[in-house]
Structures are given as structure tokens and as C-alpha cells.
FIVEX-347682 format. One record per atom (N, C-alpha, C): x, y, z. Coordinates in steps of 0.2 Angstrom, whole numbers, plus 2048, in hexadecimal, padded with zeros to 3 digits. Layout:
N
XYZ
...
//
This chain:
431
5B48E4AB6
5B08E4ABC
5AE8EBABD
5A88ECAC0
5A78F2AC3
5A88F5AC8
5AA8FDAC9
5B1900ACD
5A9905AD1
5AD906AD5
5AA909ADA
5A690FAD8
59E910AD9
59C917AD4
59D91DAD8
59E922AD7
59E92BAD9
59792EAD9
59592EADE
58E934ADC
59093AADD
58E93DAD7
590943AD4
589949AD7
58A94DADD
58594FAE1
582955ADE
578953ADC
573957AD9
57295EADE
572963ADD
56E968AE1
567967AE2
565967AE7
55D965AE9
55B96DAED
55596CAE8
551974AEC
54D972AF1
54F978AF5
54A976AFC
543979AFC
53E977B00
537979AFE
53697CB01
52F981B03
52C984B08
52B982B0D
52C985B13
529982B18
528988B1D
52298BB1D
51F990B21
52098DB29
521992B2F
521991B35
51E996B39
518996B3E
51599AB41
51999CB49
5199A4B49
51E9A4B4F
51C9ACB4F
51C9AFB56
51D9B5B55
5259B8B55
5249BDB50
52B9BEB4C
52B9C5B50
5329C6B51
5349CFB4F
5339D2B4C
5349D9B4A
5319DEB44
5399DCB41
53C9DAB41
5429DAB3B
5419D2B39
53E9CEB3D
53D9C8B3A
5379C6B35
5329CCB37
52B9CCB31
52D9CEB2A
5359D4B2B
5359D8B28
5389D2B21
53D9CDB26
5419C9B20
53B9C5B1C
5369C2B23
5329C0B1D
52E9C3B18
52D9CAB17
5299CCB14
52E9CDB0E
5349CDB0D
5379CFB0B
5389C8B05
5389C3B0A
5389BCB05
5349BBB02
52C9BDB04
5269BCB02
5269BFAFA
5299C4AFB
52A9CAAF2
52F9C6AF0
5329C3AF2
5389C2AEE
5409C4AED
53E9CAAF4
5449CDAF6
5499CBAF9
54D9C6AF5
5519C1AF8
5569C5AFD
5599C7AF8
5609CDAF9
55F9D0B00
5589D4AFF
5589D9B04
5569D5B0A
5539D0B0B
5509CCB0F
5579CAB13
55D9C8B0F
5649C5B12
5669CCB16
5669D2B11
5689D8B14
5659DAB1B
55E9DBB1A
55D9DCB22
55E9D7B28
55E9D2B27
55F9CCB2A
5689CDB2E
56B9D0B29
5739D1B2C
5749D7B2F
56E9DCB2E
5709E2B31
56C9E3B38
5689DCB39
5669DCB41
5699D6B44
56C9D3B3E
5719CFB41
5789D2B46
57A9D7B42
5829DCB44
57E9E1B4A
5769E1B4C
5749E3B50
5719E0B54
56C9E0B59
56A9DDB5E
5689D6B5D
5679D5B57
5649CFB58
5699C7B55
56D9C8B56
5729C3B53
5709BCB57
56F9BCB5E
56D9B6B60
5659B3B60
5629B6B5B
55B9B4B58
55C9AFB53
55A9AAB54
55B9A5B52
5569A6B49
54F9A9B4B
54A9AAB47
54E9AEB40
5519B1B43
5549B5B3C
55A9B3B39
55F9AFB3D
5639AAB38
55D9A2B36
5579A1B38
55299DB33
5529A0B2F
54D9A6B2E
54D9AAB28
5519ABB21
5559B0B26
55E9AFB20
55F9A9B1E
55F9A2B20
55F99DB1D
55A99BB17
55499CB19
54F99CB13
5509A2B0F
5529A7B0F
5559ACB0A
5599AAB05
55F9A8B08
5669A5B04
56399EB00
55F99BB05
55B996AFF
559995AF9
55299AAF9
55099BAF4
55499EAEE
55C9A2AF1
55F9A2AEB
5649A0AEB
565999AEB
568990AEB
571993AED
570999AF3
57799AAF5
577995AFC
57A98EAFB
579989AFF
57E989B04
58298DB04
58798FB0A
585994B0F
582999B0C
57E99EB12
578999B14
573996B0F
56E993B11
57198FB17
57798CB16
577986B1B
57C988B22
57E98DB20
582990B25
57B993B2B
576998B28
57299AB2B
56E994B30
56E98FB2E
56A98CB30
56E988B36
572986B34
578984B3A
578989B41
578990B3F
578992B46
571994B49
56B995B46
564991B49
56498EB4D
568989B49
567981B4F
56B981B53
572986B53
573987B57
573988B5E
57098FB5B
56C994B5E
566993B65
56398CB60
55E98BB61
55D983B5E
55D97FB62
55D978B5D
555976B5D
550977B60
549977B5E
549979B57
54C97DB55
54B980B4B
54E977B49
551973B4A
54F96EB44
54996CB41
54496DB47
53C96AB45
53D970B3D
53E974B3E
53C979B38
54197AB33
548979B35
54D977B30
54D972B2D
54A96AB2E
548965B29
547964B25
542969B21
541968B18
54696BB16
54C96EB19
550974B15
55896FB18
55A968B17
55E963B16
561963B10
55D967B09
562966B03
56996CB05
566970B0A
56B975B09
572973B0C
572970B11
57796EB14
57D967B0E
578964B0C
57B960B06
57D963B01
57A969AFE
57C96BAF8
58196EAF9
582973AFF
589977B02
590971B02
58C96BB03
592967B06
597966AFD
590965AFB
592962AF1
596967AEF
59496EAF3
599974AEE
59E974AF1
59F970AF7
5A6973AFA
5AB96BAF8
5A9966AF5
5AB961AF3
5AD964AEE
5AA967AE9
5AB968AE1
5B196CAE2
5B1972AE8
5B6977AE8
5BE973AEB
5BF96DAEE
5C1966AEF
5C396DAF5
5BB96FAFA
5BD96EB03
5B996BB05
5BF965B07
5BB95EB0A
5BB95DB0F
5BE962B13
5BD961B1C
5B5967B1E
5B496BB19
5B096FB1A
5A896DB18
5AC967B13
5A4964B11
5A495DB15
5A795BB19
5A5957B1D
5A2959B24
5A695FB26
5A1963B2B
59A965B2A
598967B25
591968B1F
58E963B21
58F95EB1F
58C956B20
58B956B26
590956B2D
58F952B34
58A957B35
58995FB33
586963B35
57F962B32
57C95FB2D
57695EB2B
574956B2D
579952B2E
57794DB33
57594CB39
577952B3A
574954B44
56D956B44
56D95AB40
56595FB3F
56195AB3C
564956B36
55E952B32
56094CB33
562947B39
566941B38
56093CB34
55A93CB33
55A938B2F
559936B29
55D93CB25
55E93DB1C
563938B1A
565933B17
56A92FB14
56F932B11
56B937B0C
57293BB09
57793DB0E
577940B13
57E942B17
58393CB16
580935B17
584932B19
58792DB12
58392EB0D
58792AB05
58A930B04
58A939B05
58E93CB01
59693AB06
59693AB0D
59C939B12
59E933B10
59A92FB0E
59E929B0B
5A1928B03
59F92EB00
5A392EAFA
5A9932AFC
5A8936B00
5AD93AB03
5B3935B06
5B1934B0A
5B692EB0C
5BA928B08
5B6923B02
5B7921AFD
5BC924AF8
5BD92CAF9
5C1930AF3
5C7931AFA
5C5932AFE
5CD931B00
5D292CB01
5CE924B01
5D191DB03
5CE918B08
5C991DB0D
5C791BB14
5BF916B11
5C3912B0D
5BD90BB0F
5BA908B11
5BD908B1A
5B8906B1E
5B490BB21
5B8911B21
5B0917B21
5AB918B1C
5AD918B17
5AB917B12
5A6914B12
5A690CB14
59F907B16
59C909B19
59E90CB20
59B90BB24
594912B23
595917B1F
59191BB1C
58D91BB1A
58F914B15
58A913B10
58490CB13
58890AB18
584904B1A
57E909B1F
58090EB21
57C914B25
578916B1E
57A918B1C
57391BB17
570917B13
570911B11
56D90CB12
56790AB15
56A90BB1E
564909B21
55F90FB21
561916B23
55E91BB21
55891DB1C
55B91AB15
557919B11
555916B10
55290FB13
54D90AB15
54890BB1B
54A90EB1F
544915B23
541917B21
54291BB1C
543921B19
53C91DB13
53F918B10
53A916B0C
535912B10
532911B15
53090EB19
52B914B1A
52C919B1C
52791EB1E
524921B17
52A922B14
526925B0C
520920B0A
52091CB08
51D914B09
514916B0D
516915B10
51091AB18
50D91EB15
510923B13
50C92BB12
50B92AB0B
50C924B07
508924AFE
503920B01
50291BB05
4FB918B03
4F791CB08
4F9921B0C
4F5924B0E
4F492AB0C
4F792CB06
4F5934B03
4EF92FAFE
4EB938AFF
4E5936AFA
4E793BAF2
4EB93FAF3
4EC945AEE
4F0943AE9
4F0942AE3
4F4940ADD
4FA945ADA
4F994BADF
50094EADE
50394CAE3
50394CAE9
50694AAEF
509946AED
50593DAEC
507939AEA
50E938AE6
50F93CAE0
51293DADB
51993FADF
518944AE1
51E94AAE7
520942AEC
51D93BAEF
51F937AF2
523934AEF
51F931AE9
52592BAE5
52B930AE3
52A934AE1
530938ADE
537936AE2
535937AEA
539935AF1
53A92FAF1
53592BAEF
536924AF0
53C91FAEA
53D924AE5
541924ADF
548925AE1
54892CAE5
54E92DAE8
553929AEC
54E927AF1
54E921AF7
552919AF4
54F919AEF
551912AEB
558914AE7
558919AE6
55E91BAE2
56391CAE6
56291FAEC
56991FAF2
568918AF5
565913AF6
56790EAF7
56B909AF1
56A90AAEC
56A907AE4
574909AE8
574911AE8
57B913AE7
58090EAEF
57C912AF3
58090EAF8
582907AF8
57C904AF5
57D8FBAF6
5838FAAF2
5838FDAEB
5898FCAE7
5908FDAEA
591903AEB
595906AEE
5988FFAF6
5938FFAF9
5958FCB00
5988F3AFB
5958F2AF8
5968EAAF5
59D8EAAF1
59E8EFAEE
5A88F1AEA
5A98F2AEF
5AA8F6AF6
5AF8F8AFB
5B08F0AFE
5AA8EAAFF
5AB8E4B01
5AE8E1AFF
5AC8E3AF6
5B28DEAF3
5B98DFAF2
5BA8E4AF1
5C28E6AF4
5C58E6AFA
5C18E3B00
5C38E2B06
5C58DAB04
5BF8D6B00
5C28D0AFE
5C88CFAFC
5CB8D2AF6
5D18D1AF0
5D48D3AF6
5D38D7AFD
5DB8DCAFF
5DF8D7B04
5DA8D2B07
5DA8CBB0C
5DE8C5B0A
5E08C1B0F
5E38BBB0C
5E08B4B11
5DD8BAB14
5D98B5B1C
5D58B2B19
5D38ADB1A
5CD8A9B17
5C78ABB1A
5C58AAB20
5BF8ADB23
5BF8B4B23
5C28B9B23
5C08BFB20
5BC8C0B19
5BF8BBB16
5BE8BDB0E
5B68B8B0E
5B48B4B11
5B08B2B12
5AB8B7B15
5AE8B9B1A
5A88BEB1D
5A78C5B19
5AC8C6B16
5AA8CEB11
5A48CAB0B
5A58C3B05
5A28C1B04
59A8C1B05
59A8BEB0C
5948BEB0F
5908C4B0E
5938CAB12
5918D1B13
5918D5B0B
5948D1B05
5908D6B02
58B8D3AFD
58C8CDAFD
5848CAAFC
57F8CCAFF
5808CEB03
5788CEB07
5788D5B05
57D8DCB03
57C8E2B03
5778E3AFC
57C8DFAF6
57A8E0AF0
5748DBAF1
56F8D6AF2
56A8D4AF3
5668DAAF6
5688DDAFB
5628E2B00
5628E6AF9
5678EAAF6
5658EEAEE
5608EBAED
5628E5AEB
55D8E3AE4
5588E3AE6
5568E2AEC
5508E1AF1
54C8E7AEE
5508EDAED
54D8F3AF0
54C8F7AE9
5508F3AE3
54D8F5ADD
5528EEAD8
54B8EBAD6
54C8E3AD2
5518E5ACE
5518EBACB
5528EAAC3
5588EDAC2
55D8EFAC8
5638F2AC6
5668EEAC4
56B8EFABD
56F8E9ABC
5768E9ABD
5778EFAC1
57E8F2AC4
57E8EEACA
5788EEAD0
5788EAAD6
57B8E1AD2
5768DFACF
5748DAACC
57C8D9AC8
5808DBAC5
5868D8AC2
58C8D9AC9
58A8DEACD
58F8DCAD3
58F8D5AD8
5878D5AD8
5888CDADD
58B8C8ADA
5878C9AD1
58A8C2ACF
5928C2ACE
5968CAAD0
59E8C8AD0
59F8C4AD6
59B8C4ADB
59C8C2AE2
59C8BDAE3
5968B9ADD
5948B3ADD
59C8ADAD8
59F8B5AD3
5A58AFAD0
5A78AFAD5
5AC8B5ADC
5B18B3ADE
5B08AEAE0
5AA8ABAE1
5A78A5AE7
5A489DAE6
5A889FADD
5A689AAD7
5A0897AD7
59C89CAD9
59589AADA
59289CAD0
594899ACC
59589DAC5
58B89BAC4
589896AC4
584897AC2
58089AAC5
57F89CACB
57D8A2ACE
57E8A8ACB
5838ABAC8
5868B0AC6
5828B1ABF
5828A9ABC
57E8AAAB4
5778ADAB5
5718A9ABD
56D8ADABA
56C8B2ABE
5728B5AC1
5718BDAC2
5708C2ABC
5758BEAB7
5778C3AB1
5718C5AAC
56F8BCAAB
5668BEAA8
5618C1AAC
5628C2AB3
55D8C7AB6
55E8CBAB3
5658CFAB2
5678D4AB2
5658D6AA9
5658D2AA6
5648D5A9E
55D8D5A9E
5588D2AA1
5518D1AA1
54E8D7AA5
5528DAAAA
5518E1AAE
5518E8AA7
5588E7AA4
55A8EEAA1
5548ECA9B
5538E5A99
54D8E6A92
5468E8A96
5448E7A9C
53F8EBAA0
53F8F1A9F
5448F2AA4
5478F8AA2
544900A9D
5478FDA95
5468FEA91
53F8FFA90
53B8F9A90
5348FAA8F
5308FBA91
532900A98
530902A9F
53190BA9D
53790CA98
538912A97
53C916A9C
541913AA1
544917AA6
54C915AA3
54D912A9E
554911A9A
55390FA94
557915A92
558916A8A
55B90FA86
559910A81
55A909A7A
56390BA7B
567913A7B
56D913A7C
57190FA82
56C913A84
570910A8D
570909A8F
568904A8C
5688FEA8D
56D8F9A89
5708FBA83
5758F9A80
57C8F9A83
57C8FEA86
5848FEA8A
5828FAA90
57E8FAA94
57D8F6A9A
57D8F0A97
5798EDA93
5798E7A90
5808E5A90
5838E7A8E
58B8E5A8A
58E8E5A90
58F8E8A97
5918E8A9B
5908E2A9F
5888E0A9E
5888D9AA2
5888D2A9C
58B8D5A98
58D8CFA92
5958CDA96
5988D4A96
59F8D4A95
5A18CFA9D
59F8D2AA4
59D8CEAA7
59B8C7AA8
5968C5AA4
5948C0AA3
5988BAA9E
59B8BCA9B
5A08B9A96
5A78B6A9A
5A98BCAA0
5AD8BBAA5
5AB8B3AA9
5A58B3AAB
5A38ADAAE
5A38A9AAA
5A18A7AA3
5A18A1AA2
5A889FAA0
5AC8A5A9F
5B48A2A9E
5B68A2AA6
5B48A1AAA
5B689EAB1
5B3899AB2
5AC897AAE
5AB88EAAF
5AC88BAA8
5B388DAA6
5B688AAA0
5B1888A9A
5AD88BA99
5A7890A96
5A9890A92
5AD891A8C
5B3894A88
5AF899A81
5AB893A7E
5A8895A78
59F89AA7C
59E89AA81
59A89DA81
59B8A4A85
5A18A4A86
5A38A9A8A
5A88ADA84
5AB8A9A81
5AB8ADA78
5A68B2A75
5A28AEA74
59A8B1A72
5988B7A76
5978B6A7B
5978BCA7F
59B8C1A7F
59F8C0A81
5A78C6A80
5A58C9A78
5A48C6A73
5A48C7A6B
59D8CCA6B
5978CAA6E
5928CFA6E
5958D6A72
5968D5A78
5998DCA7D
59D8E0A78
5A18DBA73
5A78DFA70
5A38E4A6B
59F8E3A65
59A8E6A62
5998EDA65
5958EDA6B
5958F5A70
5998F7A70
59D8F3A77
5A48F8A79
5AA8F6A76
5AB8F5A6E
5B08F4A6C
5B68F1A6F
5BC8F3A6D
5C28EDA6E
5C58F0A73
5C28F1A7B
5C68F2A81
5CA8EEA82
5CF8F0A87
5D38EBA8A
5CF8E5A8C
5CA8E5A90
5C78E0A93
5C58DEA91
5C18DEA8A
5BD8DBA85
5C38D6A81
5C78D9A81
5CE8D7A7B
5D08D2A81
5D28D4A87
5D58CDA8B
5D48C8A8D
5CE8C7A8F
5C98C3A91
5C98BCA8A
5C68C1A83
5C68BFA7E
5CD8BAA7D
5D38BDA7E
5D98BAA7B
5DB8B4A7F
5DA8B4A89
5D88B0A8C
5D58AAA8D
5D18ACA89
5CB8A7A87
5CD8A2A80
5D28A3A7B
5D18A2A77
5D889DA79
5DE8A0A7D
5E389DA7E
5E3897A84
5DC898A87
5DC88EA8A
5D688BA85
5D488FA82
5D2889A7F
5D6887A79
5DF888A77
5E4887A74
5E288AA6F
5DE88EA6B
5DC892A65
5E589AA64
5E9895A67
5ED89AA67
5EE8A0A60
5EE89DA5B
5EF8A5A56
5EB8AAA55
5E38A9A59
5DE8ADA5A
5E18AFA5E
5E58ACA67
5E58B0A6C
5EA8B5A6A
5EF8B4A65
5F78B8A65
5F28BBA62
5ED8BCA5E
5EA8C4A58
5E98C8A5C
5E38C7A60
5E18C9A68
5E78CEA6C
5EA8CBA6D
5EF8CCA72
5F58D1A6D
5F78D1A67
5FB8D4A63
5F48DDA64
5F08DAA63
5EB8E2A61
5EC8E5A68
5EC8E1A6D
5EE8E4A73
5F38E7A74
5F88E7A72
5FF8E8A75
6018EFA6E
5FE8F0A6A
5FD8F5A64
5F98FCA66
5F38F9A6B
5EE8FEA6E
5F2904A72
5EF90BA70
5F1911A77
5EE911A7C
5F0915A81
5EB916A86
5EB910A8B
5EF90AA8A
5F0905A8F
5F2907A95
5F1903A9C
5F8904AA3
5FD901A9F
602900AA4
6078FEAA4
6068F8AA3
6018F7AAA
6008EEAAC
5FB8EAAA7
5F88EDAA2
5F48EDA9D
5F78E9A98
5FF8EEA95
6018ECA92
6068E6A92
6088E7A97
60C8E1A9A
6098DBA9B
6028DAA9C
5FD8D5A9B
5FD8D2A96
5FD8D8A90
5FC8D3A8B
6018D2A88
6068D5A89
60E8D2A86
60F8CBA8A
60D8C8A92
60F8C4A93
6098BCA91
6048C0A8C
6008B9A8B
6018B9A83
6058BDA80
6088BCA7C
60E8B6A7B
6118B8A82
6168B4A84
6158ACA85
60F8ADA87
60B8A5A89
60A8A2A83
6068A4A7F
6068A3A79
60A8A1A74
60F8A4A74
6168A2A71
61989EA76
61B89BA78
61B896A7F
61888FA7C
610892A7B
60C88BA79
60E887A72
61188CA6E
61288DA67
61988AA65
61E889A6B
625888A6D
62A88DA68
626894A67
62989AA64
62D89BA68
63389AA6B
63889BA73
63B8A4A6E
63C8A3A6C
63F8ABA68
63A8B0A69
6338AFA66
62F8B5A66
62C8B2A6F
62C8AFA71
62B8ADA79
62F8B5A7C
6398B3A7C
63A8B8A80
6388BFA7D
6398C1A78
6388C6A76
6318CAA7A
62B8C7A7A
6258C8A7C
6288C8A82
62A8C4A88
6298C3A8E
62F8CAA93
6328CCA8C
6388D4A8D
6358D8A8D
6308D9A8A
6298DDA87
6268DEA8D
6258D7A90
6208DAA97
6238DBA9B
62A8DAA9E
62F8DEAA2
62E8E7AA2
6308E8A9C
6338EFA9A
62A8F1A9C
6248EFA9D
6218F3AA2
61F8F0AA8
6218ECAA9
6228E9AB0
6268E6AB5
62C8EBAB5
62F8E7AB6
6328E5ABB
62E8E7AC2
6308E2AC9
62C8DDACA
6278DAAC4
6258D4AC4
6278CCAC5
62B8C9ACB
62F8C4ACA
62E8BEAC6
6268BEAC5
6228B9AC2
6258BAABA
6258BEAB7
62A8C1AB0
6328BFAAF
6338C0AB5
63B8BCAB5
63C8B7AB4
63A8B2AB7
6398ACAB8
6378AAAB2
6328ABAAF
6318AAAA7
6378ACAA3
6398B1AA4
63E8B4A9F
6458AFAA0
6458ADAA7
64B8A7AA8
64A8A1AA4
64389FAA4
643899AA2
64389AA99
6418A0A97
6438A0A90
6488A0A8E
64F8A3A91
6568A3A91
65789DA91
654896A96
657890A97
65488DA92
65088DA91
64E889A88
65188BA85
653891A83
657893A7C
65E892A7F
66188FA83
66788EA85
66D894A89
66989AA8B
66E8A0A8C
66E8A1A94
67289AA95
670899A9D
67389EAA1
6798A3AA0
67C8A8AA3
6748ADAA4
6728AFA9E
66B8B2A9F
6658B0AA3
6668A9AA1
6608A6AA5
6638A9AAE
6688A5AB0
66A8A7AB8
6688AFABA
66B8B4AB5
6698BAAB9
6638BCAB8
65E8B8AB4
6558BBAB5
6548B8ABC
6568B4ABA
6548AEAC2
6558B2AC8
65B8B5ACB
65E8B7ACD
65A8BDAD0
6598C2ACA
6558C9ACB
64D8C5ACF
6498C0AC9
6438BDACD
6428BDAD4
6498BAAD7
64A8B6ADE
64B8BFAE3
64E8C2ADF
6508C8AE3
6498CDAE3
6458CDADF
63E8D1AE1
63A8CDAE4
63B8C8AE2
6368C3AE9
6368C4AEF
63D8C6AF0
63F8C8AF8
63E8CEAFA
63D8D3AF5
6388D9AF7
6338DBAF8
6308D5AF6
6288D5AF7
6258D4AFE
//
């Protein structure tokens, strides 16, 4: 299944933006100074009529912010521009093309992990520019890395709407631009826009789905269902051909055994990325590894609608890609052990329990479908063997004991059998 994604935050250059005003002689001076290209010196004057008369001049920490801009030092830039607005909150009209700097400040204090400092950065370019999306999917990543899920949604469900504004007006200004650079400069935004919804729909539809698996209340788990069906449809909505959106609904649609729904999500999904490809926006590499991801998925459903041999096939093609993963290998071994192919499942599941780099609960999985196997087999000897295997890494597992008991009873070692049982009954109670 696919796990929540990270957006890894891009430096974005701010553009020019001339503003007509009468200036001070120390404020003409900084723009002349930026006009040459005299960054440095332009920050320099700026601070030495700062330390003198003119600190509560709003114009000349604008300035200084477009100084520090131009050389993509995004903490002065965005510091400078914060007390402007401070100073003076009419300056957001003129501080709004210059939004990346307050993001990008926040990214470097994320990388430098100051997260209370980059989330101040954020609420502070959400004031001045509140209606940019990025504030509110980077606070949501931010919150997502610390645990807080339902803030987490609640961000990304905001920059979502934001970026459906946002695509809305962009939209406006291309059928009414007549200039073919212009144009070019809109979709570019209109790229972006679908991209931060792409992200956040994803992101909001995992946080839903783990709200499901965390429930036991029925109509909860029905109302998180509902809400992220309709998130990951608004994606799709917003770009057909993801097949990241596109393989999440159809997980939503197994939970909900809606499987043949899920099947033709998956063919959208492979019919997008072969667009895709022939579109030129995903590589022959790339579309090979997303293929095998909506096989490996797609394999998963059919071994949910008892699917067996074609959910084989599938899993068998995924494998080819992304070789012999855990999840490739288990799935596969699962699928082979009801449909009673047992000495295919034991190879399966032997290549498992031989692999590096498993969890714990990884390997204990497959020592205990080992277990199953040898069971079906009436192997009671190599049965417990296996079933001590998945103890020794699992072992508050009561489910494990209870098996382990009933192996001792078969094979006659009742003293043994009572104190698995025993242990079982005892972690049950501390659950």
C-alpha cells in the first residue's frame, strides 16, 4: 500500500516587482544600488539608516527584502519583509509576488529541523499572502512529521481549496492573455496548482485511511470512507492521469469490497501512465516502476475476490520490476496457500524467513505461514518448530501461543501445551 508522501520543499525565485512611491535619499540610494547589482551594498545602506533615523520606514525594510532576495538569502528576505508589513500592512499589496521567500525560509529552517521557527515563517506568509496553498500543504507536512493528523488534514484539505481558486483565476488570465509568453509563464502555475492539489489530495486520503484502520466504530469508518473517496476523486478530477491518486481510491474501494470498482481503477491507472509515456511527461523507467506498483496492488485485489490465478499472474509480472520484496514474496505465498498449492507457499515463505533487512513483524509473518503450511501438511514437528520461530520475534503475540499450545497438544506434550495457553490467556489480559 502506499504510505503517506513527504514533499521535499523547492526554492522558488521571486520576480520583479517595481513599485512607484516617493522615496527618501537613502531609499533611492538602495534602489540604485540593486538596479547595479549591488546587492551587498544596497543590504549595507539599508542597515546603516536602519541603526539611524529611519528604522520605522517601512520602505526601506521593502527594499532590504528585495536585496536579500535577489541573493536567495530567504531569511533576511523574509524577515525584511515581515517588519514592512508590520510596520505598515498596506506593503502586502507589494510584498505578494515575493511569497517564495517566506516558504523558502521556512524549508531551510525545516532542513535545519527549526520547526517552531518554520511554522512561524508559514503563519507569517499566510497573513500577508493568505491566498498561496503552499503555506498551508508545507504546515501540513509539518504536522504529518510530528503525529498531529488531524491537523495535518485539516491543512491539506485548506490548500486544496486554495488551489482550486487559485486554478480558477489562473484559468481567467490564459483565455484572456493574448501573448504566448505570458501564456506559457500561466500554465507553468497551472502545473504547479495541480501538483499541490495531486499532493495534498494524496496526503489528505492516507491521513483518512489511517483514521479508518485506527476505529472500531462502524460509522466512523464509514464516514472517513466516504470523505476520502470524494478527496481522491476531487484529485483525479484535477489531473486524470495520476495513478498515485488513482491506486489510492481503488485501496478504499477494497476496504469497501467494492473490488470491481477498484479493478477498473487500476486499468485507468495503467492506461494513464502508457499516456503518460506517450505524452512524454514519464519516462519508459519511471513508467515501469509505477506500472509494477499498480500490478502489485492490483494483484492484491484479485487475491481479495478469491482471484487466485490471476492475482498470481499479476504479482509474477510486479515481481519481474521490483523483484522479490517482502510484499511481492507474501502476498504471492498467501495466494498459493489457499488455494492449497502448499509446497509452492512453503518455497515462498522459506525465501522469506532467509531474507535481510526484514522487521521483526515481517519475519514472524512468515515463520507463522510457514507454520500454517506445515499444519495443512499435518507436519506437527516442523509445525512447532516454525510457530517458536515466530515467537522468538514476536513474542507478546497471544495469537502465537495459542497455536504453539495447540501444537504441544497434538504432539501429546500436554504439561507444555497448558503453559502456552496460560502465557496466551495472560497477554490477552494486557491488551
Amino acid at each position: 500500500m502506499n504510505t503517506v508522501k513527504i514533499l521535499v520543499p523547492v526554492l522558488v525565485l521571486a520576480g520583479l516587482l517595481m513599485i512607484a512611491a516617493c522615496s527618501s535619499p537613502a531609499v533611492t540610494g538602495i534602489k540604485v544600488h540593486i538596479q547595479n547589482g549591488e546587492y551587498q551594498d544596497a543590504i549595507h545602506l539599508a542597515d546603516s539608516v536602519i541603526a539611524g533615523s529611519e528604522a520605522e520606514n517601512p520602505e526601506v525594510w521593502y527594499w532590504r527584502g528585495r536585496a536579500f532576495s535577489f541573493m536567495m538569502d530567504w531569511e533576511g528576505s523574509a524577515e525584511s519583509f515581515k517588519t514592512a508589513y508590520e510596520l505598515d500592512p498596506s506593503y502586502a499589496s507589494s510584498i505578494i509576488n515575493y511569497w517564495p521567500s517566506f516558504y523558502n525560509a521556512a524549508a531551510n529552517y525545516v532542513e535545519a529541523d527549526r520547526i517552531d521557527e518554520a511554522v512561524a515563517m508559514l503563519k507569517t506568509g499566510m497573513e500577508i499572502v493568505p491566498e498561496r496553498p503552499e503555506f498551508d500543504q508545507m504546515l501540513g507536512q509539518i504536522a504529518l512529521n510530528a503525529g498531529e493528523k488531524q491537523e495535518a488534514l485539516d491543512y491539506f484539505l485548506e490548500s486544496v481549496a486554495l488551489a482550486e481558486v487559485r486554478i480558477a483565476t489562473l484559468q481567467g488570465r490564459y483565455e484572456a492573455e493574448t501573448d504566448p509568453a505570458l501564456q506559457e509563464q500561466i500554465l507553468e502555475q497551472l502545473d504547479r496548482m495541480t501538483s499541490s492539489i495531486v499532493l495534498s489530495s494524496f496526503n489528505a486520503g492516507a491521513i483518512l485511511k489511517s483514521f479508518y484502520f485506527a476505529t472500531e466504530d462502524e460509522a466512523e469508518k464509514a464516514d472517513y470512507v466516504e470523505r476520502a473517496i470524494a478527496v481522491y476523486q476531487k484529485g483525479i478530477q484535477t489531473d486524470p492521469s495520476n495513478a498515485d491518486l488513482m491506486t489510492g481510491l481503488a485501496e478504499i474501494y477494497i476496504l469497501e469490497e467494492r473490488y470491481e470498482d477498484a479493478l477498473a481503477i487500476y486499468d485507468n491507472a495503467l492506461e494513464a501512465i502508457n499516456q503518460g509515456v506517450e505524452d512524454g511527461w514519464i519516462s519508459p523507467e519511471d513508467a515501469t516502476a509505477m506500472r509494477a506498483n499498480v500490478l502489485l496492488t492490483r494483484g492484491f485485489t484479485f487475491i481479495e475476490m478469491e482471484r487466485y490465478d490471476e492475482g498470481i499472474q499479476a504479482l509474477e509480472e510486479c515481481r519481474v520490476t521490483l523483484g522479490d520484496t517482502y510484499q511481492v514474496l507474501a502476498m504471492i505465498g498467501h495466494a498459493n496457500f489457499v488455494m492449497e498449492n502448499y509446497d509452492e507457499s512453503l518455497d515462498i515463505m522459506t525465501q522469506l524467513t532467509q531474507m535481510d533487512g526484514l522487521t521483526a513483524e515481517e519475519y514472524a509473518n512468515a515463520w507463522y505461514m510457514m507454520y500454517a503450511n506445515y499444519i495443512r501438511q499435518e507436519r506437527d514437528n516442523d509445525a512447532l518448530q516454525a510457530i517458536q520461530a515466530a515467537i522468538q520475534y514476536d513474542g507478546d503475540n497471544p495469537d502465537y501461543y495459542e497455536f504453539l499450545a495447540q501444537t504441544y497438544s497434538t504432539l501429546g506434550r500436554n504439561a507444555q501445551a497448558m503453559e502456552a495457553m496460560e502465557k496466551a490467556q495472560s497477554l490477552r489480559s494486557q491488551q
